[in-house]
MOPAC internal coordinates of N, CA, C and O (Angstrom, degrees):
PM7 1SCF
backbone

  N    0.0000 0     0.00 0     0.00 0    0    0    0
  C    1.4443 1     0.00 0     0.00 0    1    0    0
  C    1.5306 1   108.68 1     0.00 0    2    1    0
  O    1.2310 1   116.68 1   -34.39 1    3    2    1
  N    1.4013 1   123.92 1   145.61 1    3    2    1
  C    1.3567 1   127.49 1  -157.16 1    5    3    2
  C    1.6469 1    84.60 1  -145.63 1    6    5    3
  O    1.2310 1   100.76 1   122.04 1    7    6    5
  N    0.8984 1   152.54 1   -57.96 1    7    6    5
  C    1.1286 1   163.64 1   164.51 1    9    7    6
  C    1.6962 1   102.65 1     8.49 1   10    9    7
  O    1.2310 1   114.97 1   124.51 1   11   10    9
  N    1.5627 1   127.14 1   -55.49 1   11   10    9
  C    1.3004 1   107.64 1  -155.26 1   13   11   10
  C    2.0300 1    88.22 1  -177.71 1   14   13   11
  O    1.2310 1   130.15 1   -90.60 1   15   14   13
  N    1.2244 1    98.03 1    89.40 1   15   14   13
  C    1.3895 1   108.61 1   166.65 1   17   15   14
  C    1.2231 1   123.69 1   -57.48 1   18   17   15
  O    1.2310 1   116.88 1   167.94 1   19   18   17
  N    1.3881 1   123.53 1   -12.06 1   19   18   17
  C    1.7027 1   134.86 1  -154.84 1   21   19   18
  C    1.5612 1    97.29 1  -107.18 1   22   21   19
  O    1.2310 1   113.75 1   157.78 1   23   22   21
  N    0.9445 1   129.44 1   -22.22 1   23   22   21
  C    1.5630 1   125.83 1  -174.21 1   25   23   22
  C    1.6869 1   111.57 1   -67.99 1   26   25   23
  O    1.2310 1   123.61 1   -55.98 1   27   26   25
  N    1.2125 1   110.68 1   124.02 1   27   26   25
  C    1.8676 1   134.22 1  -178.30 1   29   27   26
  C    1.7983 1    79.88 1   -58.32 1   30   29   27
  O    1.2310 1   136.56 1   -40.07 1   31   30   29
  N    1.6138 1    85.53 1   139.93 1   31   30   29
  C    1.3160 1   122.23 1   158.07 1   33   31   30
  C    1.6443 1   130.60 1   -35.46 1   34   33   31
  O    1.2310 1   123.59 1   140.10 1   35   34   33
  N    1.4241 1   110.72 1   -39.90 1   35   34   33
  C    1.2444 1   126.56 1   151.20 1   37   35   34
  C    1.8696 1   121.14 1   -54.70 1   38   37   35
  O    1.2310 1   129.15 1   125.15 1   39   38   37
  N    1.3437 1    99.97 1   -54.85 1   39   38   37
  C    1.8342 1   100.86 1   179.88 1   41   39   38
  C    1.1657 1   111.38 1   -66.27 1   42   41   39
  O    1.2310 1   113.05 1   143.64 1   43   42   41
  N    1.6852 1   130.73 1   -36.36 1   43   42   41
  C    1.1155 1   144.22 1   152.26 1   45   43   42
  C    1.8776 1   118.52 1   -18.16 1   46   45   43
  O    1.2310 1   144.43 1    94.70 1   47   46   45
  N    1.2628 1    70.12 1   -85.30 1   47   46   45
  C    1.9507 1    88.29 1   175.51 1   49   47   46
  C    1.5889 1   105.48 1   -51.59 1   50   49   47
  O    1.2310 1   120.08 1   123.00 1   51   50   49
  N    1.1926 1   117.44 1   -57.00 1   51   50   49
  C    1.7158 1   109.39 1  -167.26 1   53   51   50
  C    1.6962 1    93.49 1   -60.24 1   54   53   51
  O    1.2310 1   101.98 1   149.14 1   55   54   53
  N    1.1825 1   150.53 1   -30.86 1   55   54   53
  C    1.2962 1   151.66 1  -146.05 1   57   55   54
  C    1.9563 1    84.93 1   -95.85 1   58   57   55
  O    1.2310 1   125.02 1   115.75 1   59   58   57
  N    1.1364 1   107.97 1   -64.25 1   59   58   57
  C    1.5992 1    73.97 1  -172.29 1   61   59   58
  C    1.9693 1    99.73 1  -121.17 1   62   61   59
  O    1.2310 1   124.18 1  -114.84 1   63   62   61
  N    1.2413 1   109.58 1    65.16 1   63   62   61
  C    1.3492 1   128.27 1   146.11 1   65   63   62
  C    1.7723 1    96.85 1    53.57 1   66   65   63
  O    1.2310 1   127.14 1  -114.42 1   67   66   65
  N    1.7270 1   103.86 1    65.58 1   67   66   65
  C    1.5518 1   114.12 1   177.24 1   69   67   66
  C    1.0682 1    87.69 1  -138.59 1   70   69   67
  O    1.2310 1   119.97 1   -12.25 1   71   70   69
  N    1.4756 1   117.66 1   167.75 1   71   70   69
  C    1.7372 1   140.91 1   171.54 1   73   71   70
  C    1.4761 1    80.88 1   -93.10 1   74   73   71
  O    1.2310 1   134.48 1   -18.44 1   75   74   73
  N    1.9591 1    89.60 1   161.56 1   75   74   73
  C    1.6266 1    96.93 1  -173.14 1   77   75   74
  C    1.7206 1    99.11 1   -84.04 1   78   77   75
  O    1.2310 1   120.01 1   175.07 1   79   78   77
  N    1.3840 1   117.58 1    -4.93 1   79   78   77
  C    1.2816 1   107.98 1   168.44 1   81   79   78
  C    1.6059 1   122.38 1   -57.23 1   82   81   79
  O    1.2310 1   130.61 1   111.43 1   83   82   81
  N    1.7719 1    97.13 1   -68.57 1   83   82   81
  C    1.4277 1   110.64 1   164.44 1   85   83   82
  C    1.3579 1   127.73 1   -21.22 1   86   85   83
  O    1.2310 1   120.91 1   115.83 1   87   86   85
  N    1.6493 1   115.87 1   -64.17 1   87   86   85
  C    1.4644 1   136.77 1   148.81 1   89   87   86
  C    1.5692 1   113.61 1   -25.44 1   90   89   87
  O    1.2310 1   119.68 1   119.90 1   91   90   89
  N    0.7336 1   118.22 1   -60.10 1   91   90   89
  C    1.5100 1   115.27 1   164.93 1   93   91   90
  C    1.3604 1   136.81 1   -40.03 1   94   93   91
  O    1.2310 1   129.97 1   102.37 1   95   94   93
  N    1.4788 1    98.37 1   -77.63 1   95   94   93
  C    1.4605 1    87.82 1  -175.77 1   97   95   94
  C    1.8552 1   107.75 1   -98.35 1   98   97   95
  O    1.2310 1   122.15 1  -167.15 1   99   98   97
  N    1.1933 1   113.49 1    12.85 1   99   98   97
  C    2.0100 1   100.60 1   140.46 1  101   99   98
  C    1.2780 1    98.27 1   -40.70 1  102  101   99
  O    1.2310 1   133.67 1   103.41 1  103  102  101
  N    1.5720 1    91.19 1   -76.59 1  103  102  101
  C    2.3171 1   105.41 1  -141.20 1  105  103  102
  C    2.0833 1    92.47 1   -60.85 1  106  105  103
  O    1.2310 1   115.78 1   167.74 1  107  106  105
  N    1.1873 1   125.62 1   -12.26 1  107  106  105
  C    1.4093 1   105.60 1   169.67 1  109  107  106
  C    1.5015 1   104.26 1  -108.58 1  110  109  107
  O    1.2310 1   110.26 1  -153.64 1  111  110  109
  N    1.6725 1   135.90 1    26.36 1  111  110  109
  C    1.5578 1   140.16 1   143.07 1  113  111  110
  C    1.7933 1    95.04 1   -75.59 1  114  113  111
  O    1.2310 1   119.87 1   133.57 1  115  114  113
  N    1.1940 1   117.85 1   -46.43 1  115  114  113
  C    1.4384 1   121.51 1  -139.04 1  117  115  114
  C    2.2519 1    87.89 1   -81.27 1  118  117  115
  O    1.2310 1   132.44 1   123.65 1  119  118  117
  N    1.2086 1    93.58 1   -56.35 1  119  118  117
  C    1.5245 1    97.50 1   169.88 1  121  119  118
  C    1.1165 1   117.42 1   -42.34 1  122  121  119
  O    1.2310 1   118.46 1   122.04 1  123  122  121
  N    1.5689 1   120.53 1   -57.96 1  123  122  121
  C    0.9940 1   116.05 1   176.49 1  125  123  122
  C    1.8488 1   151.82 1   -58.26 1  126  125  123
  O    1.2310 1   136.50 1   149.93 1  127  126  125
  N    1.5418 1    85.66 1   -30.07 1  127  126  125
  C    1.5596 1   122.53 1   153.72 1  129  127  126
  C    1.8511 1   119.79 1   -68.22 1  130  129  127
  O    1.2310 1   132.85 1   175.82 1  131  130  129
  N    1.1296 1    92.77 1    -4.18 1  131  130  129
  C    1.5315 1   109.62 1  -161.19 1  133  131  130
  C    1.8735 1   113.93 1    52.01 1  134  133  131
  O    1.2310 1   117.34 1  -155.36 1  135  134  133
  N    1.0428 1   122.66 1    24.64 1  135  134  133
  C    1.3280 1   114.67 1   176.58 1  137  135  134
  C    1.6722 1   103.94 1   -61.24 1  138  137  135
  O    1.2310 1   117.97 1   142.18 1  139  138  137
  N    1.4128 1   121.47 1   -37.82 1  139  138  137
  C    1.3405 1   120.02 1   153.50 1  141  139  138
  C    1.2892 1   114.21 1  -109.15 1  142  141  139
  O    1.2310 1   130.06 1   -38.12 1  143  142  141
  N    1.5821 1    98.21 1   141.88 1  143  142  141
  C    1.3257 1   107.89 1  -138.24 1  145  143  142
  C    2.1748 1    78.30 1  -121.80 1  146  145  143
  O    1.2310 1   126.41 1   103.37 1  147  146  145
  N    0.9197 1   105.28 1   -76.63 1  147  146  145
  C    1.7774 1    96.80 1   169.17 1  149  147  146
  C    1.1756 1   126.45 1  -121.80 1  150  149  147
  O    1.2310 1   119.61 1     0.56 1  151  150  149
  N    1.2450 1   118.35 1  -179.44 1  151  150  149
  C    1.5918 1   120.34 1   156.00 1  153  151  150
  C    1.6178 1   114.34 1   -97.88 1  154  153  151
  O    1.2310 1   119.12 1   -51.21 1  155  154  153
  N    1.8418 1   119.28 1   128.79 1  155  154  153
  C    0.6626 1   100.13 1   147.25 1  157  155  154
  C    1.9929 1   146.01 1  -119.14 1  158  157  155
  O    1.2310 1   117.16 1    17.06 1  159  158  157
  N    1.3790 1   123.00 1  -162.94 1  159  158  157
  C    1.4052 1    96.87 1   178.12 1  161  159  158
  C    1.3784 1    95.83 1  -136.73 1  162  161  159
  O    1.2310 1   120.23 1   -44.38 1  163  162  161
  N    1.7115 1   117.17 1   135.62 1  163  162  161
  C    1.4671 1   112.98 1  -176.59 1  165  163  162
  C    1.4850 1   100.23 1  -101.96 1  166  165  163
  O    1.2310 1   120.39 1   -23.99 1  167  166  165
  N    1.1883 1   116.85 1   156.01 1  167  166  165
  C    1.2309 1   134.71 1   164.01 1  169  167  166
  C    1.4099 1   135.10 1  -116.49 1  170  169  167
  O    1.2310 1   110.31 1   -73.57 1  171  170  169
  N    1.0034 1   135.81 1   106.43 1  171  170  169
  C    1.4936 1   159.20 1   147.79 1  173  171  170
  C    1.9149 1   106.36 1    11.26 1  174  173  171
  O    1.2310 1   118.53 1  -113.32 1  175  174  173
  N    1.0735 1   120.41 1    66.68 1  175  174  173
  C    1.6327 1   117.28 1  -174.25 1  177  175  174
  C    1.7829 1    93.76 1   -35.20 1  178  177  175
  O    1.2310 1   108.46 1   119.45 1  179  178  177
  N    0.9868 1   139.19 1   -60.55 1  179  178  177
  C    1.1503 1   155.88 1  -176.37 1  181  179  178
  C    1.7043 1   111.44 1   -26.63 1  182  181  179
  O    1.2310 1   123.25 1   120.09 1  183  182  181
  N    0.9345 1   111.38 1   -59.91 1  183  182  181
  C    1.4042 1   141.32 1   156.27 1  185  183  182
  C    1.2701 1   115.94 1   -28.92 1  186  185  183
  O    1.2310 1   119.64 1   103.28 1  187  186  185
  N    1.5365 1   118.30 1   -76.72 1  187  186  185
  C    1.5842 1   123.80 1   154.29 1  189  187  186
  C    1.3364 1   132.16 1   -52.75 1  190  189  187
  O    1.2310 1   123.74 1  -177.59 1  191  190  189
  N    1.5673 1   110.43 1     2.41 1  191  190  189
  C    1.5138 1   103.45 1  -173.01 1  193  191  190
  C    1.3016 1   114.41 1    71.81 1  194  193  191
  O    1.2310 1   108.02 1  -150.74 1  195  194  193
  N    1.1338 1   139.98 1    29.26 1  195  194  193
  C    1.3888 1   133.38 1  -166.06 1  197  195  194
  C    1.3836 1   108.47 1  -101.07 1  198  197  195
  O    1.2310 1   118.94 1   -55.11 1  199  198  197
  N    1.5932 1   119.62 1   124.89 1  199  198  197
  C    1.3889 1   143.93 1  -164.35 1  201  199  198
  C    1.7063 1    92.40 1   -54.37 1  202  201  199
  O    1.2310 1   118.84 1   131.04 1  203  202  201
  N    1.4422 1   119.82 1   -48.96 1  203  202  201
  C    1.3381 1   130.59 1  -120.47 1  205  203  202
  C    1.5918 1    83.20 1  -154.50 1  206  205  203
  O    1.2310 1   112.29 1   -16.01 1  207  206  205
  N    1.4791 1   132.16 1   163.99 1  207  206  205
  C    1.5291 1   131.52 1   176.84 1  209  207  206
  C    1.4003 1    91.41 1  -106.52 1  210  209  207
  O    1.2310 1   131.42 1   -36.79 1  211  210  209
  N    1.1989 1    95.56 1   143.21 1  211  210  209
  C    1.8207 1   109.56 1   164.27 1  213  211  210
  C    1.7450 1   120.49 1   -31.25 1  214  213  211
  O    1.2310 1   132.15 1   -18.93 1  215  214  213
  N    1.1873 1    94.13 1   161.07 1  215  214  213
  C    1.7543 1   104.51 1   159.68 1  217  215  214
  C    1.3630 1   103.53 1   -72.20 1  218  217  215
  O    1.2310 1   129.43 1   -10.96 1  219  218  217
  N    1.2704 1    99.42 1   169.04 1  219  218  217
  C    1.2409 1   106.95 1   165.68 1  221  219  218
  C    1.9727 1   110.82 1  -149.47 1  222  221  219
  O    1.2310 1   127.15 1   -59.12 1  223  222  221
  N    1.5269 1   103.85 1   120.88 1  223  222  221
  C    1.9707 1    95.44 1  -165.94 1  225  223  222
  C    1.5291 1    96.39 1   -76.62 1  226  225  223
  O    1.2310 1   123.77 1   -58.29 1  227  226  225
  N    1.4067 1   110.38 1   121.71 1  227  226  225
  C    1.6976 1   122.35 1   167.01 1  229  227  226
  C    1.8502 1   107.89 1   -83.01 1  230  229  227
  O    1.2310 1   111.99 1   -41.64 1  231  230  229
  N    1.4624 1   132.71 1   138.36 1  231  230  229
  C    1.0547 1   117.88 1  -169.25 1  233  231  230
  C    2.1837 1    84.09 1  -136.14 1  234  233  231
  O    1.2310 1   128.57 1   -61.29 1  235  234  233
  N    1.3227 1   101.10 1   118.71 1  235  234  233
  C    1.4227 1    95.17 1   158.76 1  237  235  234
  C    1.1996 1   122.48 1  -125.30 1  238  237  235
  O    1.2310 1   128.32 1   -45.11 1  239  238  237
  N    1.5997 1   101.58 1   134.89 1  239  238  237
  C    1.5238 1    97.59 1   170.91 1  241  239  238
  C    1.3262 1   119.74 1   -95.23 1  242  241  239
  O    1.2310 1   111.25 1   -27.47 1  243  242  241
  N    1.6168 1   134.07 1   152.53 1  243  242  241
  C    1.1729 1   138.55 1  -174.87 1  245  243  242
  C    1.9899 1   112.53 1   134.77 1  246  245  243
  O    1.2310 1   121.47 1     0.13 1  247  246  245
  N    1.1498 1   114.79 1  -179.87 1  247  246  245
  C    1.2298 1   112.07 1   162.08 1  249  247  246
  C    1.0756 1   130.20 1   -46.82 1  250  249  247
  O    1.2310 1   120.37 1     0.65 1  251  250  249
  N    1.4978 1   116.91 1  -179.35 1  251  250  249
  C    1.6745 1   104.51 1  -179.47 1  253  251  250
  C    2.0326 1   106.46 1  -101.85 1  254  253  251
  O    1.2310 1   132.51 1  -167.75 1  255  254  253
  N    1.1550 1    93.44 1    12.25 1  255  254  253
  C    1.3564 1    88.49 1   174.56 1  257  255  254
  C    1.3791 1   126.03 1  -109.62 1  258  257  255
  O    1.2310 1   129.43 1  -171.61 1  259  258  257
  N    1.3919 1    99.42 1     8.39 1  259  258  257
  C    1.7113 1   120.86 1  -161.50 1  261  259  258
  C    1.7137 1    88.58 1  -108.69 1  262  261  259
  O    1.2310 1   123.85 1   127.14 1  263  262  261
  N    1.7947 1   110.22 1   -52.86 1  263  262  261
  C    1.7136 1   113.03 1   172.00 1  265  263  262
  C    1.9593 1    96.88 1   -38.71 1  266  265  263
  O    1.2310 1   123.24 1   111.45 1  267  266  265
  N    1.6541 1   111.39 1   -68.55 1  267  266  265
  C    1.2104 1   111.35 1  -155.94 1  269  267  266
  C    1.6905 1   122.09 1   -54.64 1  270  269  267
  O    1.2310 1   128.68 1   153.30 1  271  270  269
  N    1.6065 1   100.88 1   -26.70 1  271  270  269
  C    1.4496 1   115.46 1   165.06 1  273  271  270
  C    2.3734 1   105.84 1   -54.33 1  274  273  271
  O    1.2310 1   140.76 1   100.25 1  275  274  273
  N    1.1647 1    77.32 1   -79.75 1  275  274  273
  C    1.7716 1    88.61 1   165.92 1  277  275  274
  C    1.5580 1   121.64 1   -15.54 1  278  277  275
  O    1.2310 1   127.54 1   121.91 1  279  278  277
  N    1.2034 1   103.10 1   -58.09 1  279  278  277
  C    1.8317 1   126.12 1   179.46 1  281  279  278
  C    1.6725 1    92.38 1   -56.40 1  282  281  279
  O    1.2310 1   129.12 1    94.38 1  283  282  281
  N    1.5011 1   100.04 1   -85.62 1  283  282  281
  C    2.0130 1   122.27 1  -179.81 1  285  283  282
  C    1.8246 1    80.97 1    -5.86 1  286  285  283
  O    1.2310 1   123.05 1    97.91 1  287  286  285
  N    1.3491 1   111.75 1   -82.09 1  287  286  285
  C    1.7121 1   136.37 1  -140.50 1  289  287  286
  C    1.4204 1   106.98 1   -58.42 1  290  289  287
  O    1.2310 1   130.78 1   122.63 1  291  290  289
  N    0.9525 1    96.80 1   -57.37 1  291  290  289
  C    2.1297 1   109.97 1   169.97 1  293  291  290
  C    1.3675 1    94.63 1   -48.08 1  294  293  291
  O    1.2310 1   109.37 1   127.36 1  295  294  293
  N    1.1990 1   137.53 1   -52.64 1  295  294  293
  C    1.0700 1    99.03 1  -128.19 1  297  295  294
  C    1.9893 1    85.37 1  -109.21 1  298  297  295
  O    1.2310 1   119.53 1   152.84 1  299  298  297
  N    1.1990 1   118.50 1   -27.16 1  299  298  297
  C    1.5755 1   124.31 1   161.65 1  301  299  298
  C    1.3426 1   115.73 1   -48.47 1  302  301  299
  O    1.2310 1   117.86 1   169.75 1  303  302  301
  N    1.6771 1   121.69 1   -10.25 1  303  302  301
  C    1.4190 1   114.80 1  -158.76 1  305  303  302
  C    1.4308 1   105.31 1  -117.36 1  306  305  303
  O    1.2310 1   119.68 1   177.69 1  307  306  305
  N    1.8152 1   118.22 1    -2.31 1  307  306  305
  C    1.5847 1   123.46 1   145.36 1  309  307  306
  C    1.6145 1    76.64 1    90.87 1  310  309  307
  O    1.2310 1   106.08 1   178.49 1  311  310  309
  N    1.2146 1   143.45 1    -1.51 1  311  310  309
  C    1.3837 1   102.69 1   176.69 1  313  311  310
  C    1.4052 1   129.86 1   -99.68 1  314  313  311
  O    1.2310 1   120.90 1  -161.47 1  315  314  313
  N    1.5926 1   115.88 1    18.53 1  315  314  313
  C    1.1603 1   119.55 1   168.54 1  317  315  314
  C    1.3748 1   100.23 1  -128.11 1  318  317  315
  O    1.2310 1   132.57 1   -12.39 1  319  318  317
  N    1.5887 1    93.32 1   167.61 1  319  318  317
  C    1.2259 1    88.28 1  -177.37 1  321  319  318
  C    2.1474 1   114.81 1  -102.19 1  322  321  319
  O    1.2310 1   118.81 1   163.05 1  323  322  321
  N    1.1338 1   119.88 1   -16.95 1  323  322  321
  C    1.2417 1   136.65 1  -178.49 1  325  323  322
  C    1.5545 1    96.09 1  -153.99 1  326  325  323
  O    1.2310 1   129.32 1   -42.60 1  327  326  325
  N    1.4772 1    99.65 1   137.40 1  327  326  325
  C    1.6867 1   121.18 1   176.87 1  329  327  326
  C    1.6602 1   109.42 1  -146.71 1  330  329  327
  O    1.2310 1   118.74 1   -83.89 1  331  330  329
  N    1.4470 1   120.01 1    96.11 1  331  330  329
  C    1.2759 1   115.80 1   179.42 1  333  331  330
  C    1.3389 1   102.61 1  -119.78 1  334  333  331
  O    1.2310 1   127.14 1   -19.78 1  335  334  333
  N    1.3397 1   103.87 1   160.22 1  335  334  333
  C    1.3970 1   131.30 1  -126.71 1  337  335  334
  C    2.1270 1    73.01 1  -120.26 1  338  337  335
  O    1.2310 1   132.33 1   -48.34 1  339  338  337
  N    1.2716 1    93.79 1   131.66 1  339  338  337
  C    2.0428 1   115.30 1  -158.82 1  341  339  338
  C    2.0855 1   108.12 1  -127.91 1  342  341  339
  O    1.2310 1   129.11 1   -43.14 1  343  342  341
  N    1.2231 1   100.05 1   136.86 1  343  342  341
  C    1.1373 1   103.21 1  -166.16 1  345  343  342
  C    1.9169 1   100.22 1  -106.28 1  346  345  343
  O    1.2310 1   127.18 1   170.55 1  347  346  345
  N    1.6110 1   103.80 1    -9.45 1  347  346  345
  C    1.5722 1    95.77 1   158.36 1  349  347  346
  C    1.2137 1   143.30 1   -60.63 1  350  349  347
  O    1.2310 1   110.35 1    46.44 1  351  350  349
  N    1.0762 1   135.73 1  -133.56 1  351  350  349
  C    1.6657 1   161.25 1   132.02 1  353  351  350
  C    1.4901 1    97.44 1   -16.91 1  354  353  351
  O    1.2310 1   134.78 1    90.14 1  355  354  353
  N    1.6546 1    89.02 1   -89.86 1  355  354  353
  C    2.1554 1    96.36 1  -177.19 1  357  355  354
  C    1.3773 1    98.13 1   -88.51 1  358  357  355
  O    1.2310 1   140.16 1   -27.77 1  359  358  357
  N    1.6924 1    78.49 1   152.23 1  359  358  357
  C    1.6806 1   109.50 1  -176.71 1  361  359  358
  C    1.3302 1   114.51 1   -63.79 1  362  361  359
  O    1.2310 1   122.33 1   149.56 1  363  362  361
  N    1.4383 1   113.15 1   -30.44 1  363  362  361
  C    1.6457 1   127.48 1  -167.61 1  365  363  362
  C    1.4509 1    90.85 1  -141.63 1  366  365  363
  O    1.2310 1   124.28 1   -21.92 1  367  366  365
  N    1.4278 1   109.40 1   158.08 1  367  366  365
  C    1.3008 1   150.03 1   168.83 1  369  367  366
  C    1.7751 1   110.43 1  -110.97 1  370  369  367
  O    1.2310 1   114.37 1   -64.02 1  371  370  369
  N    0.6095 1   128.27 1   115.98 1  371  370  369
  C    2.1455 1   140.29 1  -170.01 1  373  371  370
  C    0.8446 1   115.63 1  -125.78 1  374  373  371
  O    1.2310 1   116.60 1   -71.18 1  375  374  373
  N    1.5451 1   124.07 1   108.82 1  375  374  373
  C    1.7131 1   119.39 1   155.60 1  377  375  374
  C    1.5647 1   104.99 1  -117.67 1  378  377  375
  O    1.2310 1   134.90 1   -41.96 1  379  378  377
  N    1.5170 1    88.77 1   138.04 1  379  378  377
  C    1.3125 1   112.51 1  -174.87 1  381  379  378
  C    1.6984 1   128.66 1   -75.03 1  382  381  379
  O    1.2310 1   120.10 1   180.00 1  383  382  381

C-alpha cells in the first residue's frame, strides 16, 4: 500500500484484515529487512507558493545503460516536465 503512510496501526489492520498487533510488527519485519526503506512526506507546491514545482532527486540503481533507458522513458511518457541528467547524489533532477 502506497496510498497513505500516516494511518495508525489499527486503520492499517482493519484495511487489510490484521489486528493492530499483527500490523505492527510486519511493518517493523519489513523495516527491518529494509523492504521499507523510509517514510516519505509530499508537499503541495501550491502551498509554498511555488512559481514552478520542485525538483525532484531521481536515484537509479543499475548500469548506465539501464539509467539511460530510464531517462529515454521519463521523458517519452509526458509526465514530467524537465529531467536532467546530475553528476551529484541523484542521477536525475525531475520536475513534474
Amino acid at each position: 500500500m502506497t496510498a497513505d503512510a500516516g494511518l495508525t496501526y489499527a486503520e492499517l489492520g482493519e484495511r487489510v484484515g490484521l489486528s493492530e498487533s499483527q500490523c505492527l510488527r510486519r511493518v517493523q519485519s519489513l523495516e527491518e529487512t529494509k523492504v521499507i526503506q523510509r517514510y516519505v512526506t509530499l508537499i503541495d507546491p501550491n502551498y509554498l507558493n511555488c512559481a514552478s514545482p520542485p525538483f525532484v532527486e531521481v536515484r537509479v540503481q543499475g548500469v548506465h545503460d539501464a539509467k539511460r533507458r530510464h531517462l529515454k522513458e521519463c521523458s517519452r511518457s509526458g509526465g514530467c516536465r524537465e529531467l536532467l541528467a546530475n553528476r551529484g547524489e541523484a542521477d536525475y533532477l525531475l520536475r513534474e
